[in-house]
Wavefront OBJ file of the C-alpha trace (Angstrom):
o trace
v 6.148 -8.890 12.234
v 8.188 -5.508 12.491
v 5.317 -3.985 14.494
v 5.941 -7.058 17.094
v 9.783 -6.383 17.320
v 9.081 -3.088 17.851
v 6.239 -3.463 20.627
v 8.731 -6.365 22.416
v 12.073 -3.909 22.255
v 9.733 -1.049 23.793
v 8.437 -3.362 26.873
v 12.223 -4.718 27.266
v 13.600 -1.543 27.054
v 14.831 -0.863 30.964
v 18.050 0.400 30.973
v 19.650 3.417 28.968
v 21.067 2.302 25.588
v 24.448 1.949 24.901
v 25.849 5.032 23.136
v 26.470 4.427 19.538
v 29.723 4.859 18.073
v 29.992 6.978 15.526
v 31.937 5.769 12.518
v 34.206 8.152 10.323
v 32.291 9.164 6.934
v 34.429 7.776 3.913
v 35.729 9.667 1.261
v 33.417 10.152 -1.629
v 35.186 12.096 -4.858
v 33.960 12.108 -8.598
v 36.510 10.278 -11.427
v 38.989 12.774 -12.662
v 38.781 12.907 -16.358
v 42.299 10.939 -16.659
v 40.972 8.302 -14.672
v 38.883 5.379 -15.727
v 35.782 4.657 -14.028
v 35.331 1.859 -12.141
v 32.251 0.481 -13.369
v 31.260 1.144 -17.204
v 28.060 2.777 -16.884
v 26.094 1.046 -19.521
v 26.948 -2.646 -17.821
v 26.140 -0.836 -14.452
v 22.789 -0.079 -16.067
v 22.547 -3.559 -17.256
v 23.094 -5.820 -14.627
v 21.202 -3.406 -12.376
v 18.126 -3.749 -14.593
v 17.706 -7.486 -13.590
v 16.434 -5.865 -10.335
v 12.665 -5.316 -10.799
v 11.351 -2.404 -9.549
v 7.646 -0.680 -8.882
v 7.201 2.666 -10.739
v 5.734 5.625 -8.821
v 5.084 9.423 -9.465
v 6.794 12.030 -6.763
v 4.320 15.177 -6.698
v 4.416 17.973 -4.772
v 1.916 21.410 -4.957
v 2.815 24.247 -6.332
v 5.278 26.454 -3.503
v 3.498 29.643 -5.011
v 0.278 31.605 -5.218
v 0.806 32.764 -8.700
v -1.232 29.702 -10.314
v 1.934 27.967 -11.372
v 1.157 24.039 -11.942
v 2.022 21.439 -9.407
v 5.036 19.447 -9.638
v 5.993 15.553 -10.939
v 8.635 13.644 -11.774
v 8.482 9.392 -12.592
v 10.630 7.474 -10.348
v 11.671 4.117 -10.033
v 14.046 4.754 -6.996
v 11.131 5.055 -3.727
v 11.657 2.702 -0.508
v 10.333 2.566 2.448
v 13.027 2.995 5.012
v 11.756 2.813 9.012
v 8.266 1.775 10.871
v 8.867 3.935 13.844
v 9.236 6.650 12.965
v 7.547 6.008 10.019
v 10.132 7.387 7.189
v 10.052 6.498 3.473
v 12.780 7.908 0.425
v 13.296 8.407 -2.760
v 16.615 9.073 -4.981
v 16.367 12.125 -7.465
v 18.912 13.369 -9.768
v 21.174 16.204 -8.740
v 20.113 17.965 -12.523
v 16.343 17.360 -11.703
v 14.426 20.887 -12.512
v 11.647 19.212 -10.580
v 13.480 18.686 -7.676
v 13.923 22.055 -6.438
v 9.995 22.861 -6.679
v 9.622 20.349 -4.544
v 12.335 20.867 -1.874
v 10.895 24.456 -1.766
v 6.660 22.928 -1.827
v 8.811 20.764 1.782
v 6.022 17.842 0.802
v 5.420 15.585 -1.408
v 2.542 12.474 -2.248
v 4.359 9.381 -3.880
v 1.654 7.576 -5.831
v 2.190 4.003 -6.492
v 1.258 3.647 -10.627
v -0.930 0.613 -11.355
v -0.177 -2.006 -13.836
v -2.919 0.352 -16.559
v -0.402 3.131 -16.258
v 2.691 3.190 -18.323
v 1.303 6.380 -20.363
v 0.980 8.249 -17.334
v 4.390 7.239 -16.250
v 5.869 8.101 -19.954
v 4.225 11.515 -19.353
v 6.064 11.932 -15.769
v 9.279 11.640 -17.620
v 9.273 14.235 -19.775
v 11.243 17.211 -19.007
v 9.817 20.637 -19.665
v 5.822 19.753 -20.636
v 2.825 20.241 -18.463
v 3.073 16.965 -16.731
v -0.394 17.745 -15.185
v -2.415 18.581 -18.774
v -5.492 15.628 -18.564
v -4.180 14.257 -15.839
v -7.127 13.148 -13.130
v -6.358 13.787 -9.275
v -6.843 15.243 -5.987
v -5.487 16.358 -3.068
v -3.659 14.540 -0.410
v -5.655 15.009 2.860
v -2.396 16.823 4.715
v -0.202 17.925 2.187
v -2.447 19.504 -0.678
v -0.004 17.153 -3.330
v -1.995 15.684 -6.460
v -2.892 12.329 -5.498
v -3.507 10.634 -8.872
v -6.533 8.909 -9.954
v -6.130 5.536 -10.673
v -2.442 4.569 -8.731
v -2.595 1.547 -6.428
v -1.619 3.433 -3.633
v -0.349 6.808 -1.968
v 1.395 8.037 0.112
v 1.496 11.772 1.654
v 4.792 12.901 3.226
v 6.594 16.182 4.279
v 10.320 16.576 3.516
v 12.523 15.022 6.517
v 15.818 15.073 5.623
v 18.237 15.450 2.283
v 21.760 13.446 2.079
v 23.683 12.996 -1.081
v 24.367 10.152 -2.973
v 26.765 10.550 -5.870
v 25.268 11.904 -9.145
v 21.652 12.007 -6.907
v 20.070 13.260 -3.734
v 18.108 11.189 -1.302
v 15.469 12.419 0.040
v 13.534 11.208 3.395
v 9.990 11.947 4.040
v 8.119 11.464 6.750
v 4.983 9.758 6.193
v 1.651 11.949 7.328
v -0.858 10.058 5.823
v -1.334 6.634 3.191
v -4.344 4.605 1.851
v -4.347 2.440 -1.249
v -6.861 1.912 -3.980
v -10.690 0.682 -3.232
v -10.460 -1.026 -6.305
v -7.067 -2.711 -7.942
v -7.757 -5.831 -10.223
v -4.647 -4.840 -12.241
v -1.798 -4.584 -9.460
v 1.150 -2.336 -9.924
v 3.082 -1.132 -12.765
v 6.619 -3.021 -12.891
v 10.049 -1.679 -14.403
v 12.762 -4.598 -15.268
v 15.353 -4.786 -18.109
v 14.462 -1.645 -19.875
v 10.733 -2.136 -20.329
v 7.199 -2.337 -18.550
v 5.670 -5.106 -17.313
v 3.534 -6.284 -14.294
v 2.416 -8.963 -12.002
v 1.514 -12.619 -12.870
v 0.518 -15.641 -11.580
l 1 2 3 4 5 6 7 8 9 10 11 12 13 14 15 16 17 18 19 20 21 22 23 24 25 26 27 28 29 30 31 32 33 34 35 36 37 38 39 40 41 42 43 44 45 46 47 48 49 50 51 52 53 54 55 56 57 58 59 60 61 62 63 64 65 66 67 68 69 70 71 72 73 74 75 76 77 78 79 80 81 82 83 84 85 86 87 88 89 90 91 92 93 94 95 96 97 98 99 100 101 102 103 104 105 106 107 108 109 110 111 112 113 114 115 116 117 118 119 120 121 122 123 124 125 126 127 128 129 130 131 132 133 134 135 136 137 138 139 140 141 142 143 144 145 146 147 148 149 150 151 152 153 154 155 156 157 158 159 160 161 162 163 164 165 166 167 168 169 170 171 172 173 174 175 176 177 178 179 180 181 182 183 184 185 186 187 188 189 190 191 192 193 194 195 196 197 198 199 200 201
């Protein structure tokens, strides 16, 4: 259905467009510490976790030659965001120590973790351990990123653009390659209210 919009606003496209106006950025400052936040942070956390979400794994190769490990974070925050280009995202925390590896790596392979994968995704959280130790996978056909054995799908992207978003960055990617499992009885791994779960019918 997007694909059709796209093809019809392409063969009605005639005249130049319309410049777009630019609107004024607004004002974006942390909570001083005699100020009360808007939002209590644990009820934020709450009533956001009624959203379900998929789970995925961000990896990017190592940016060196010295034999240092690739890098991996679990995240719950990946979207796709445009069809032409074609331009996914994800949101990483500012205090990430994976981040930077992969900012300077300028690709990354987002694998979409299947519903027989909540270890793997335990073991993508962990902060300072070889996230890679027994973990299967290959490399994504453009960007050399581990592409992990057994996630529903994948997707291999080079950095786009970085904007910030509070306490987190977002990052665009822009998508180079993408396939999906041959084989995926199971469907995807699921994140809502605090725990694991997965698809029913």
């Amino acid at each position: 259905m997007a694909e059709a919009a796209v093809r019809y606003l392409r063969s009605v496209r005639t005249a130049a467009p319309e410049p777009v106006e630019v609107l004024p950025r607004p004002e974006l400052r942390c909570v001083g510490e005699d100020e009360r936040a808007p939002v209590d942070p644990a009820e934020f956390r709450r009533v956001l976790g009624n959203f379900p979400t998929g789970v995925a794994v961000i990896t990017a190769p190592s940016a060196t030659t010295s034999g240092t490990s690739p890098a991996g974070f679990a995240c719950q925050s990946f979207t796709s965001l445009s069809l032409d280009p074609p331009l996914v995202a994800f949101m990483v925390g500012r205090g990430s120590t994976t981040w930077p590896r992969i900012a300077r790596a300028g690709v990354f392979c987002v694998n979409v973790l299947g519903a027989h994968q909540s270890e793997l995704c335990r073991a993508f959280a962990v902060s300072g351990a070889d996230k890679f130790a027994g973990v299967a996978y290959d490399a994504a056909p453009v960007s050399g990123s581990p592409r992990l054995s057994g996630a529903v799908a994948w997707i291999d992207c080079a950095i786009h653009a970085v904007h910030t978003g509070g306490d987190h960055l977002i990052v665009v990617g822009r998508v180079d390659a993408l396939g999906t499992a041959a084989d995926d009885p199971d469907g995807p791994l699921l994140f809502h209210r605090g725990r694991f779960t997965r698809l029913s019918d």
